[in-house]
C-alpha positions in Angstrom: -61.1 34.5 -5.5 -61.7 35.1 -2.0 -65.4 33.4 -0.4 -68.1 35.7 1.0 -67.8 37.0 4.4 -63.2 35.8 3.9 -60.8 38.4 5.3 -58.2 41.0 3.2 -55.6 42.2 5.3 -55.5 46.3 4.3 -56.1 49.6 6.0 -58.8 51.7 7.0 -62.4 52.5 4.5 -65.5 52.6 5.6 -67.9 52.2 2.7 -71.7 51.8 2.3 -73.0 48.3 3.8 -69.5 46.9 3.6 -68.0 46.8 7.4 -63.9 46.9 7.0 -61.9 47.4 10.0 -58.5 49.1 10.6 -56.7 45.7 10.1 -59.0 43.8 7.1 -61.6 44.5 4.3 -64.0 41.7 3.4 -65.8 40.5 1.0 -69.5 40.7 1.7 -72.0 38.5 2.8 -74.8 38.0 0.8 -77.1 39.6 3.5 -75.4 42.9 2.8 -76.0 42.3 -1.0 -79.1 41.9 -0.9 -78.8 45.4 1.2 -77.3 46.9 -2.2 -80.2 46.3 -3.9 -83.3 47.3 -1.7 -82.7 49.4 1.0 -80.0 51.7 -0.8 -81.9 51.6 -4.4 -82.6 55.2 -6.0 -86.0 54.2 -6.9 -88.3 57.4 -7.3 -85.6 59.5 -6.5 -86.0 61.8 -9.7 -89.8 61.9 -9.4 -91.2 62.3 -13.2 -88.0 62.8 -14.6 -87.0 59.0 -13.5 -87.0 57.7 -17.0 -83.4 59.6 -17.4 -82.4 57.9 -14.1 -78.8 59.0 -12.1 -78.2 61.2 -15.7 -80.4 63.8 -13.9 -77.1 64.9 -12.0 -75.4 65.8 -15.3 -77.5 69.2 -15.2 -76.2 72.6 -16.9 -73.4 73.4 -14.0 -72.0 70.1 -14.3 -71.6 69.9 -18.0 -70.1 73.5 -17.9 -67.4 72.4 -15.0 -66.8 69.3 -17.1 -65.8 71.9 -19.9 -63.4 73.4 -17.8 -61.2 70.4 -18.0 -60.1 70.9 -21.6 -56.6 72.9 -21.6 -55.4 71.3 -24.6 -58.2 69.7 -27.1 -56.5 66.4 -27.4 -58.9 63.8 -27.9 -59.1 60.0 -27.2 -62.0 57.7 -28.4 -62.7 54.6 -26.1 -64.6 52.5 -28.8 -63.7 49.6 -30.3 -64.2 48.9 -34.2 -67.4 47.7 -35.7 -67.3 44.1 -34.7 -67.8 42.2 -37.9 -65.5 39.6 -37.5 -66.6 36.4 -35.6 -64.7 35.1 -32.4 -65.4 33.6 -29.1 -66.2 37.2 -28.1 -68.7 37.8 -30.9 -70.7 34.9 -31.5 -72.8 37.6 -33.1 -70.8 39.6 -35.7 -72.0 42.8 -36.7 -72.9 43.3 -40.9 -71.8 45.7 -43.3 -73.0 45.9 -46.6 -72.0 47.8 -49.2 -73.7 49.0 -52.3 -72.4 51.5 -55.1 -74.7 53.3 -57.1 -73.4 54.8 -60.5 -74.8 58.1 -61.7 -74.6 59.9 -64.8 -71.4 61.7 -66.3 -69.1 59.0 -64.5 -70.5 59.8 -61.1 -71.9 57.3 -58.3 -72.3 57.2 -54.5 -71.5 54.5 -52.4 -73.8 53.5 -49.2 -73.6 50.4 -47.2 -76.0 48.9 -44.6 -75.2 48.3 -40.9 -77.0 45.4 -38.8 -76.0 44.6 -35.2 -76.8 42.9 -32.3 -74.9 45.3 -29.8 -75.6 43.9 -26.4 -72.9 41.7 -25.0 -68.7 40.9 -25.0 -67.9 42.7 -28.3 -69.8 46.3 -29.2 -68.6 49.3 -27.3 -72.3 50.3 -26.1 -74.6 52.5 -23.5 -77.0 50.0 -21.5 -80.6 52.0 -21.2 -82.2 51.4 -18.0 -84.5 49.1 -19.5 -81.9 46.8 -19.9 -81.5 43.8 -17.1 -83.7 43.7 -13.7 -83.7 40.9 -11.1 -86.2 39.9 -8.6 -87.3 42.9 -7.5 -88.0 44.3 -10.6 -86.8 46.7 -13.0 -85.4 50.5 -12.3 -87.6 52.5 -10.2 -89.7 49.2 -9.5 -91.0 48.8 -13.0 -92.7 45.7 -14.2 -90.6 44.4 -17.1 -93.8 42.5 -18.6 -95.8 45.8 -18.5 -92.6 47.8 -19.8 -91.2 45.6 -22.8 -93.1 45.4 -25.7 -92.1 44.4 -29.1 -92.2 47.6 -30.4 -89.6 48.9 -27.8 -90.1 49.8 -24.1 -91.9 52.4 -22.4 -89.8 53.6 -19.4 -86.1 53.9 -18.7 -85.2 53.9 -22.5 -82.1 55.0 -24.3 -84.1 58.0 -26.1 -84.3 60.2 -22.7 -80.2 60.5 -23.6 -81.0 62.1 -26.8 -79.4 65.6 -26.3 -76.0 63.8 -25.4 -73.9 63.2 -22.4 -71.2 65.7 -21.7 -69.8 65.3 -17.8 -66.4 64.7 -15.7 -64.8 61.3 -16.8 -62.4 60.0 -13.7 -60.0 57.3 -15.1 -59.5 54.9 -12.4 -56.3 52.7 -13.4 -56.2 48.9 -12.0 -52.8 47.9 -13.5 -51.2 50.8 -12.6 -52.6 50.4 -8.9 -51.4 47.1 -8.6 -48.4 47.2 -10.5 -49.8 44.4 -13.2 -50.6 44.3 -16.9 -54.1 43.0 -16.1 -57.0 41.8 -13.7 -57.1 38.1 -13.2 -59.6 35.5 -12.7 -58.5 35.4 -9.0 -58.3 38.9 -8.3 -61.3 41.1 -9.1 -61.4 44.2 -8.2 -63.2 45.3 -5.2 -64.6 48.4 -4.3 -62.6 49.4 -1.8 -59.9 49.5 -4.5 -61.0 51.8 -6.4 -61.4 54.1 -3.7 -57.4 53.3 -3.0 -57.2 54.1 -6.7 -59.1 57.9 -7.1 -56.9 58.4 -3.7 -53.9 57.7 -5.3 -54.5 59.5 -8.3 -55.2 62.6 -6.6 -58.9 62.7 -7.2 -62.6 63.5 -5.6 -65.4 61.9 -7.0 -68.2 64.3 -7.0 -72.0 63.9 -7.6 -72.7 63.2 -11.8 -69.2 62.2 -12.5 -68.2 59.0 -15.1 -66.2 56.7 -13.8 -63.8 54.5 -16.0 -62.6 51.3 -14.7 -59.4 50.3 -16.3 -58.4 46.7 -15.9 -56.5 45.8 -19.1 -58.8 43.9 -21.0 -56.5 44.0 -24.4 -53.6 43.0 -22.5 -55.4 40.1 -21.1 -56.6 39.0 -24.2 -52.8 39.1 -25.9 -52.1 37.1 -23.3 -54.6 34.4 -23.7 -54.7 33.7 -27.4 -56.8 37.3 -28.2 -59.5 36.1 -26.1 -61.0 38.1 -22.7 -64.1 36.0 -22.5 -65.8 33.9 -24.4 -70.2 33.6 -24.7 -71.4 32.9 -20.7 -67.4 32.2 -20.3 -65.6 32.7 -17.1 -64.0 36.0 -17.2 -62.0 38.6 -14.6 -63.8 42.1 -13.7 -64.9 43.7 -11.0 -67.2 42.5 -8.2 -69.7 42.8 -6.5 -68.7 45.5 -3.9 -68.2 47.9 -6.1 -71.6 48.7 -6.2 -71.6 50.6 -3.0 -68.5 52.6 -4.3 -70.8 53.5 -7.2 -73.9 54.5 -5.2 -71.5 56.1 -2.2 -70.5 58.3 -4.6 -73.4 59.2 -6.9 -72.0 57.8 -10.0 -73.9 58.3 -13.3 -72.0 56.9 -15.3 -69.6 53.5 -15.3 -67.5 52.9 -17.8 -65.6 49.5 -18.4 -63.7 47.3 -20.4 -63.7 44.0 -18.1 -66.9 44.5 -16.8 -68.2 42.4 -14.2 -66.3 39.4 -12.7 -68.1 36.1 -13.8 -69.4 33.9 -11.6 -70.0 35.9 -8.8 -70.0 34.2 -5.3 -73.6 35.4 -5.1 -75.4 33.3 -7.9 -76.6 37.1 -8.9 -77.5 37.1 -13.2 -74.8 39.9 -13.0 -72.4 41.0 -10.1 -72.2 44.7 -11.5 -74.8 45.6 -14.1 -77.4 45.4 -11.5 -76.8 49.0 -10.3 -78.6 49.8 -13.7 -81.6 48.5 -12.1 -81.1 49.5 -8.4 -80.1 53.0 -8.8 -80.3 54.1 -12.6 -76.8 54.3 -13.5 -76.3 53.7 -17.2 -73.6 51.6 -18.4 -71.1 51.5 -21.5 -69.8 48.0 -22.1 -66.5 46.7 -23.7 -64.4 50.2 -24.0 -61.4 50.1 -25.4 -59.2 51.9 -22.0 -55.9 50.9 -23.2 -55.5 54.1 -25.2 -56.7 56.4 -22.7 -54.4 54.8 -20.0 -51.7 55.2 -22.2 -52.9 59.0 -23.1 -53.6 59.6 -18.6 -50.0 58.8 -18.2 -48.3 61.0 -20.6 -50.5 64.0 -19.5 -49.9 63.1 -15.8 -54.2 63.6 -15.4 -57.0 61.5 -14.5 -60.0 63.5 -15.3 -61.5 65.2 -18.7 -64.3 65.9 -20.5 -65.9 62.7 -21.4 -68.9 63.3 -24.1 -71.4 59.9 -25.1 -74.1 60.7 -27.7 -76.3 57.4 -27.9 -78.6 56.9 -30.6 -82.1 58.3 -31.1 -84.2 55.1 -30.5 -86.9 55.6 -29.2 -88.0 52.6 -27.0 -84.2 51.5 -27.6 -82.6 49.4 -24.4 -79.4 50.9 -25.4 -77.6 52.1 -28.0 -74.2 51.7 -29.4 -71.5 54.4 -28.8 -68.2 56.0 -29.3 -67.3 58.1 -26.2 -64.7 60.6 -26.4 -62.0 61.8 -23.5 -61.1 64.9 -23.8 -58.4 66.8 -22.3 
């Protein structure tokens, strides 16, 4: 992995506080982090409607363009399966239990009980923005002590989602990009990118979109005995300068299935997940992209409809989810 402040020969982007000249992009210094998350945090931007965070861009116009993008109806979920099975990447399995009930005249029912502990390597889930904070605090400069009760929290919490999320999805494609099966340990993938990537594919990010990082975690984990990262593990991703892509652009959504690159040269809790907390973007953890790559290709299109309805919860710090693509 290159070190902080190393040089990547490329071409031209300018991009947030990253400074990349005509002949090299770099990786930035942790001064410029830092930058990231203070002096370019959305904190108060959406007044009293803050709670909702960068999902206030997702208003009545954009959901209606996003419905636009369906020509055909073909639909794609990006969730994996209930994770009940343990593994390095579920230290934490999700339970099921089942229970039949037998009624009169040869009749019954059958209902089953779900428990799970979705946070982390293995649920396909939708971080609230009560979720992580750092230092500085938590999003819009909440004080995670005052917030987090054990009844639930009080700001930034899954429930403000509760009619849905319908918007733009923009598939952005690693492997293809680079011509690999899969992001490595050594390479993460940078911000600038991505931007190479939406370029490529033909695409314009605009304000309220959700962006879908691709980096083939399923064919990384064939690879390495069915195994992308293990609990605190090393594991590839994306780093740390993709967060001015994300607020550059006005993201409100990122969607991943590598999430981010662990370590980070920063000694940061997390190299990505922090744009939760400095500019109220939610997340949804652990997708399962290898589908919808495969479903992009054959339509030749990197946009849809992409819908996310969390759970009701209220005080929840998240919720888990099955988004849908739709083209």
């Amino acid at each position: 992995m290159p070190s902080v402040g190393s040089e990547i020969p490329a071409h031209l982007v300018v991009m947030g506080g990253i400074i990349m000249a005509t002949s090299e992009r770099r990786v930035p210094t942790m001064e410029e982090v830092r930058g990231y998350l203070t002096q370019r945090r959305n904190w108060g931007r959406w007044g009293d409607k803050g709670s909702a965070g960068a999902i206030n861009m997702i208003d009545d116009e954009k959901r209606l363009k996003a419905t636009q993008l369906v020509s055909k109806g073909r639909a794609v979920s990006l969730s994996r399966p209930f994770p009940v099975e343990p593994g390095p990447e579920n230290p934490r399995p999700a339970q099921q239990f089942l229970t039949v009930w037998e009624r009169p005249n040869n009749s019954g029912a059958a209902v089953d009980y779900y428990g799970i502990m979705y946070h982390g390597t293995s649920t396909t889930h939708i971080d609230a923005l009560c979720h992580v904070w750092d230092e500085n605090g938590m999003w819009d400069g909440r004080e995670p002590k005052e917030t987090l009760t054990f009844s639930g929290a009080k700001y930034g919490t899954v429930d403000q989602w509760s009619d849905g999320i319908l918007t733009r999805g923009v598939f952005l494609d690693v492997p293809k990009h680079r011509g690999e099966p899969y992001v490595t340990m050594d390479r993460p993938v940078h911000g600038w990118e991505l931007e190479d990537i939406a370029k490529e594919e033909g695409i314009t990010l605009e304000p309220g979109d959700a962006v879908i990082v691709y980096s083939g975690r399923d064919a990384y984990a064939r690879d390495h005995d069915g195994v992308w990262a293990g609990a605190g593990a090393d594991r590839a991703g994306l780093h740390t300068s993709c967060m001015p892509f994300i607020r550059d652009n006005d993201v409100s959504l990122l969607v991943w299935d590598m999430m981010d690159a662990s370590p980070n040269d920063y000694g940061l809790s997390w190299g990505v997940h922090l744009v939760i907390a400095a500019y109220g973007v939610a997340l949804v953890d652990n997708c399962l992209l290898e589908p919808l790559a495969n479903v992009c290709a054959e339509e030749g299109r990197y946009e849809f409809m992409l819908t996310i309805n969390p759970l009701v919860v209220p005080g929840g710090t998240g919720s888990p989810a099955n988004p849908i693509a739709v083209f």
